[in-house]
C-alpha positions in Angstrom: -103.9 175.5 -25.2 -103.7 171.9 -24.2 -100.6 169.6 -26.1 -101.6 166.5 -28.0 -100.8 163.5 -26.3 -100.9 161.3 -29.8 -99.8 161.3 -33.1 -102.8 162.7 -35.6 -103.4 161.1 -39.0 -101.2 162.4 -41.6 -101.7 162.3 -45.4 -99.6 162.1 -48.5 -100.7 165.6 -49.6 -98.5 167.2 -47.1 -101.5 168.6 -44.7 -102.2 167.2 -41.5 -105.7 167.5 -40.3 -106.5 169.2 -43.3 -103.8 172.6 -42.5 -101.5 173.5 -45.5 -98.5 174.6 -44.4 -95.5 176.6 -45.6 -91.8 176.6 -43.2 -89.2 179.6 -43.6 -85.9 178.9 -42.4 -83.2 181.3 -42.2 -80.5 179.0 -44.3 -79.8 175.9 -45.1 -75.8 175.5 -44.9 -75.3 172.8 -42.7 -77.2 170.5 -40.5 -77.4 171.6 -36.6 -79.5 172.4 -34.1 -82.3 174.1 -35.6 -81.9 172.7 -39.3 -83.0 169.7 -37.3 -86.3 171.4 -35.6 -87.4 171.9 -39.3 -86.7 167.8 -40.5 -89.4 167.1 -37.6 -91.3 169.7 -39.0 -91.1 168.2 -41.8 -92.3 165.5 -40.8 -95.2 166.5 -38.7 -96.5 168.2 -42.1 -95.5 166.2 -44.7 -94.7 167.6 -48.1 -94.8 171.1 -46.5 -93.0 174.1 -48.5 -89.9 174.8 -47.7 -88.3 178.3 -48.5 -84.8 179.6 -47.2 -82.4 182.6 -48.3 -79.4 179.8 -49.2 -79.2 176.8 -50.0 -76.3 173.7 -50.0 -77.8 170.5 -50.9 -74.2 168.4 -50.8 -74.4 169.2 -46.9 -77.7 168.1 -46.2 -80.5 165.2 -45.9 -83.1 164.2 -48.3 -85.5 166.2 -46.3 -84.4 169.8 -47.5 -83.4 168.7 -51.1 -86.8 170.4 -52.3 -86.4 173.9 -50.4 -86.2 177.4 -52.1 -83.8 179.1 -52.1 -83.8 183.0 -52.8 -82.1 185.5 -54.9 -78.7 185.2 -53.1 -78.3 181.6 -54.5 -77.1 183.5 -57.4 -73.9 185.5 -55.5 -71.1 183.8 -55.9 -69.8 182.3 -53.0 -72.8 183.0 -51.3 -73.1 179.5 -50.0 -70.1 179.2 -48.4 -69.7 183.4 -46.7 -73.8 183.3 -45.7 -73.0 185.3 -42.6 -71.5 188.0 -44.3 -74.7 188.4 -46.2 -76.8 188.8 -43.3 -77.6 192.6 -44.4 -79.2 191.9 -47.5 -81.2 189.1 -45.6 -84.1 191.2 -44.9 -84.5 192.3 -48.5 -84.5 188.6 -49.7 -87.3 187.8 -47.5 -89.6 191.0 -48.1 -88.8 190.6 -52.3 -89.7 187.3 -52.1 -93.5 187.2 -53.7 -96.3 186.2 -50.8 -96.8 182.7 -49.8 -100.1 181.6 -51.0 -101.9 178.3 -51.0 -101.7 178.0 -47.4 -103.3 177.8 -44.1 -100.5 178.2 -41.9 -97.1 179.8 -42.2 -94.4 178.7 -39.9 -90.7 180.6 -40.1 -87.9 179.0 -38.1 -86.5 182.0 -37.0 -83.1 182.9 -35.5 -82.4 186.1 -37.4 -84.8 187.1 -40.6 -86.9 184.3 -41.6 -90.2 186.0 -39.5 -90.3 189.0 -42.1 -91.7 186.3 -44.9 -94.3 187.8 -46.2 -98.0 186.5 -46.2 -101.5 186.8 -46.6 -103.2 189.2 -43.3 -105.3 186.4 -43.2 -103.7 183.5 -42.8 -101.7 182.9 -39.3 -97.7 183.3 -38.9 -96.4 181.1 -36.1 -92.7 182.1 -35.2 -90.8 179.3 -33.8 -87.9 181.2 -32.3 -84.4 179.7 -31.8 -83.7 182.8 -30.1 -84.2 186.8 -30.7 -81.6 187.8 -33.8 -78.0 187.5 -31.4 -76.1 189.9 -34.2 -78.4 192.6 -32.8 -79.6 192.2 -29.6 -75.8 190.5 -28.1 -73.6 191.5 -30.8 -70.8 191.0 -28.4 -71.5 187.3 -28.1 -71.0 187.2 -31.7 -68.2 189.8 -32.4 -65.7 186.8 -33.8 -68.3 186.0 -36.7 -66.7 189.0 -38.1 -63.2 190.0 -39.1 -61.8 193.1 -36.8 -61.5 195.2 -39.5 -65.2 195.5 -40.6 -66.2 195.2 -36.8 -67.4 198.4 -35.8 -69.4 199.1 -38.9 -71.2 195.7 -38.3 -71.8 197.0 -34.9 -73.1 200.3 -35.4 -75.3 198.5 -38.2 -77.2 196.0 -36.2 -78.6 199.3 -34.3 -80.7 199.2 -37.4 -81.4 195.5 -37.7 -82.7 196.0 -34.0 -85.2 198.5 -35.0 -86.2 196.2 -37.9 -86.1 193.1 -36.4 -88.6 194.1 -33.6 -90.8 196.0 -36.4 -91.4 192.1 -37.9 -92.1 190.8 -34.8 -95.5 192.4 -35.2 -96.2 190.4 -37.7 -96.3 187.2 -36.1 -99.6 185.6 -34.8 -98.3 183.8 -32.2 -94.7 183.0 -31.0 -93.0 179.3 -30.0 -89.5 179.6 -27.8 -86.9 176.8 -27.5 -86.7 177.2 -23.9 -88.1 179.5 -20.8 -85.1 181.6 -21.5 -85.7 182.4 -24.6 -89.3 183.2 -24.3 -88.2 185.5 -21.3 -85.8 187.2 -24.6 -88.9 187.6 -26.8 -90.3 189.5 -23.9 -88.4 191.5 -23.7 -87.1 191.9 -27.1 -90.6 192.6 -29.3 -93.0 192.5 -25.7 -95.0 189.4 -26.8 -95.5 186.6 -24.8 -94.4 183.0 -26.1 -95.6 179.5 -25.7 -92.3 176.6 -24.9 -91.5 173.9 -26.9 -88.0 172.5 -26.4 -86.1 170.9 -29.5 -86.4 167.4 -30.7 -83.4 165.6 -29.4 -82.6 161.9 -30.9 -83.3 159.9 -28.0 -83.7 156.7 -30.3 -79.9 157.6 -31.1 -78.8 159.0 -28.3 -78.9 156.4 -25.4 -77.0 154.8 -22.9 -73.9 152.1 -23.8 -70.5 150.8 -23.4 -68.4 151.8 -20.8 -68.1 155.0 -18.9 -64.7 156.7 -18.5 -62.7 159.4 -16.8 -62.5 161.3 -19.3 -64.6 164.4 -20.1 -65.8 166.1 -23.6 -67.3 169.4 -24.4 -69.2 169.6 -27.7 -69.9 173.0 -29.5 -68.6 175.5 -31.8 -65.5 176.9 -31.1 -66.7 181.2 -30.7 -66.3 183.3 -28.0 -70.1 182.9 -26.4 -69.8 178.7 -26.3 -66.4 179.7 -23.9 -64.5 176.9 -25.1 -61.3 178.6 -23.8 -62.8 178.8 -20.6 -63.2 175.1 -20.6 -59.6 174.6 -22.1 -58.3 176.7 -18.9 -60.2 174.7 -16.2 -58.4 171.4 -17.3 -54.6 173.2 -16.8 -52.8 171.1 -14.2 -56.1 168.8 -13.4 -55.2 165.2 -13.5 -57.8 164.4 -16.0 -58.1 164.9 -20.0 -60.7 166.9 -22.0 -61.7 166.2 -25.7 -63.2 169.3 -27.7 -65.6 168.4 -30.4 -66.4 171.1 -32.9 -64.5 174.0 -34.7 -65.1 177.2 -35.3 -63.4 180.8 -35.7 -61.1 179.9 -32.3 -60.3 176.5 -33.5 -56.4 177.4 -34.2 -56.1 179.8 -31.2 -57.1 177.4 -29.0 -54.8 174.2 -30.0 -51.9 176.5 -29.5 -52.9 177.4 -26.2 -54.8 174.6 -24.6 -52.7 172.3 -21.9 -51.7 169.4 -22.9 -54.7 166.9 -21.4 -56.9 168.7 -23.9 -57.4 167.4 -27.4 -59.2 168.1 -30.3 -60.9 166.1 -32.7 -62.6 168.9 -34.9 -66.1 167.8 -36.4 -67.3 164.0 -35.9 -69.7 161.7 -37.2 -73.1 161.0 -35.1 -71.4 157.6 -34.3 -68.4 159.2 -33.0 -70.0 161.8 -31.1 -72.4 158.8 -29.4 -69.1 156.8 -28.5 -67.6 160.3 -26.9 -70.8 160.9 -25.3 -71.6 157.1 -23.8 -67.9 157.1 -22.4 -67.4 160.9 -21.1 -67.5 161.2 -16.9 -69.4 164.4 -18.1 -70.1 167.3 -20.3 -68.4 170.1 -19.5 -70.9 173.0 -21.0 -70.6 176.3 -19.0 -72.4 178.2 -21.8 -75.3 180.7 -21.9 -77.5 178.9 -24.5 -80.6 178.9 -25.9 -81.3 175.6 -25.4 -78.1 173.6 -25.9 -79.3 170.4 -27.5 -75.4 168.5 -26.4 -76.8 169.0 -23.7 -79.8 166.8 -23.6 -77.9 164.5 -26.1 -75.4 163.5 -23.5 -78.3 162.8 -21.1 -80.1 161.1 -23.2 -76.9 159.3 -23.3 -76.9 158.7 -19.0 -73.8 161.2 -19.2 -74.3 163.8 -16.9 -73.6 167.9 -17.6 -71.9 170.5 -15.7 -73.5 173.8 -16.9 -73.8 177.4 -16.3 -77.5 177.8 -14.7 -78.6 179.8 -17.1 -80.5 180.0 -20.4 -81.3 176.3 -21.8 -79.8 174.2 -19.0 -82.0 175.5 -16.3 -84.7 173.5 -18.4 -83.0 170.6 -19.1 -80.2 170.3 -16.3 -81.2 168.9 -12.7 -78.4 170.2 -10.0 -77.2 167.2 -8.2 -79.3 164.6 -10.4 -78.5 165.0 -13.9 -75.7 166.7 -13.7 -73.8 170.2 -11.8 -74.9 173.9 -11.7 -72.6 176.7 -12.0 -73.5 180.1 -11.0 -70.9 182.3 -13.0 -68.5 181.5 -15.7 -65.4 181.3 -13.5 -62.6 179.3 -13.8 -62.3 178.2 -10.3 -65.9 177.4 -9.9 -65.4 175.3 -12.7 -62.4 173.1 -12.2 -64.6 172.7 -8.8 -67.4 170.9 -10.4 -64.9 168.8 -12.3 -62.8 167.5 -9.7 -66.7 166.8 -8.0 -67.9 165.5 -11.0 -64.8 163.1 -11.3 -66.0 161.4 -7.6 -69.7 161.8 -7.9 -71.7 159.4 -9.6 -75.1 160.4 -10.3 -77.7 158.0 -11.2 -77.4 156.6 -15.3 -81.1 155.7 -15.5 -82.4 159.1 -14.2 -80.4 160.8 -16.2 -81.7 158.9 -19.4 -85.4 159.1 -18.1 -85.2 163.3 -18.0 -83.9 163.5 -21.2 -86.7 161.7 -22.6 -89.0 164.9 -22.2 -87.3 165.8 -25.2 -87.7 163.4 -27.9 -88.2 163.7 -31.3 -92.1 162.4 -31.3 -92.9 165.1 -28.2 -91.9 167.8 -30.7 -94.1 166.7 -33.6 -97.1 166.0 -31.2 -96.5 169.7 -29.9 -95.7 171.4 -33.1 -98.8 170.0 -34.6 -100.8 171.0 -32.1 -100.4 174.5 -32.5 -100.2 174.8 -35.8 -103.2 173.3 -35.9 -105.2 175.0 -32.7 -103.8 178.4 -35.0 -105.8 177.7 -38.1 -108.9 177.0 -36.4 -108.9 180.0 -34.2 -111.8 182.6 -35.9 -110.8 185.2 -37.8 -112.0 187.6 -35.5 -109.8 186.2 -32.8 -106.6 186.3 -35.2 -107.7 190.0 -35.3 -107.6 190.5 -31.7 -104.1 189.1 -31.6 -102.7 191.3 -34.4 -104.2 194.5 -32.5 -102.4 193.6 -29.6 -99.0 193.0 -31.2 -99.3 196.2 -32.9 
């Protein structure tokens, strides 16, 4: 399947090149990583349907204001406890009546959005932040939930495993974030997956001001983003560490963190541009999917110290745009800091790789395979569905 190298004509009837198109996304609660995949979907198919299990307009751009939400809108506090709904999440997709109208359906999937339910005729591409991590690394995710209802939550996702490879079978074709995660679908659900990285906001994100000494780590503050790992590396260095973010660790870790670590929470695009524009580095030694702080801070000329492994062996260069780690270990850490504090890698090279991710890359790509989909033959469509079954 060859990628589009230009921007097709778009209409004000939301199709492009004639494809209707409907996006699932798993909930709509804040605006991160992948809530920002769908915007450029968005826009690549405007006035596309948008339908989601929850829904908080206060928290989010113009862009989403017209999703659907479904039944769980109607829970109290539903909006503001979404992960402790995740088991009725695959009942509110399969309740939901089938999409109709449309050519293509796309779900943005990281846990249940692929079971949305559609015509056997009409293709289901699965663009997929990564297989469902409650099931298939629950450990990763254990401090999502409170220690008392741990071990029925564990003992449930054996379940949600058996269901959520059960709906991979209904997807046409899949899309992966990164090589990694397309290696996870593999061996998840055993279908193969095509690679299209995030859209990162190099428009935004680029170079300015002046560099510092001082390093930053951006993330939320859970046990797989190891931002006490981080913390640890900094104890009796002579340099200083800012953590952006929060998260379920947020109090543990200001209590315990030395005292050249600070924390300033969650902060605005601006400020997170300033942090990134004057940081000697990121520090990110963290087994993501695709890690979009990652490419921010180079499209930013900052380099990255990061664990090679999942996202960053796609988007990190060892020695040029930043430092490879090989294991999570403190000492191999504070290593690559005290190197990173000497080393100065190349500001314009590290700018220039991050462009591979911008914004307009992902809507040319995304197009073009939602649009090769809905002019592949029926018969061929039928071919696929054998083999995923």
């Amino acid at each position: 399947m060859e990628l589009a190298e230009t921007d097709r004509a778009t209409s004000t009837a939301g199709t492009v090149a004639g494809v209707r198109v409907a996006i699932a996304h798993e909930w709509l609660v804040r605006y991160a990583g992948s809530e920002r995949c769908v915007e450029q979907m968005l826009l690549a198919f405007p006035g596309a349907r948008l339908l989601t299990t929850l829904l908080d307009r206060a928290r989010l751009p113009d862009a989403f204001q017209h999703a659907e939400p479904s039944w769980l809108q109607k829970i109290p506090g539903a909006v503001q406890h979404h992960e402790l709904l995740v088991p009725l999440m695959p009942a509110s997709w399969r309740l939901r009546p089938m999409v109709a109208g449309v050519d293509v359906v796309v779900s943005s999937s990281h846990a249940c959005a692929k079971a949305i339910r559609r015509p056997p005729d009409v293709p289901h591409l699965c663009y997929c932040h990564t297989p469902m991590r409650y099931a298939w690394s629950f450990d990763d995710e254990a401090d999502r939930f409170g220690r008392s209802i741990r071990p029925l939550a564990r003992a449930g996702m054996v379940a949600f495993r058996r269901w959520d490879r059960s709906t991979a079978l209904g997807v046409t074709q899949f899309v992966a974030n990164s090589n990694a995660v397309a290696r996870r679908i593999e061996t998840c659900y055993g279908r193969p997956a095509t690679v299209i990285h995030p859209p990162v906001d190099t428009e935004f994100f680029h170079p300015g001001g002046e560099r510092g000494d001082d390093f930053v780590y951006v993330g939320r503050l859970s046990g797989y983003k190891r931002p006490a790992l981080v913390a640890q590396a900094f104890e009796g260095l002579p340099y200083r560490l800012t953590i952006v973010g929060k998260g379920e660790l947020w109090h543990r870790l200001k209590t315990t963190a030395p005292p050249n670590v600070s924390f300033t929470g969650e902060v605005s695009r601006r400020r997170l541009r300033e942090l990134l524009r004057s940081a000697r580095a990121l520090v990110f030694p963290v087994k993501e999917d695709f890690g979009i702080a990652m490419a921010e801070a180079q499209a930013c000329g900052t380099p990255v110290i990061a664990l090679r492994e999942g996202g960053a062996a796609d988007i990190v260069r060892d020695g040029e745009t930043g430092w490879l780690l090989e294991t999570q270990d403190v000492g191999e850490l504070r290593c690559a800091i005290r190197r990173a504090a000497v080393e100065k890698l190349d500001e314009s090279a590290i700018r220039a790789s991050a462009l591979r991710f911008s914004a307009a890359r992902f809507r040319h790509e995304f197009r073009d395979v939602v649009t090769w989909l809905n002019t592949s033959s029926a018969s061929q469509l039928a071919r696929w569905a054998a083999v995923a079954r």
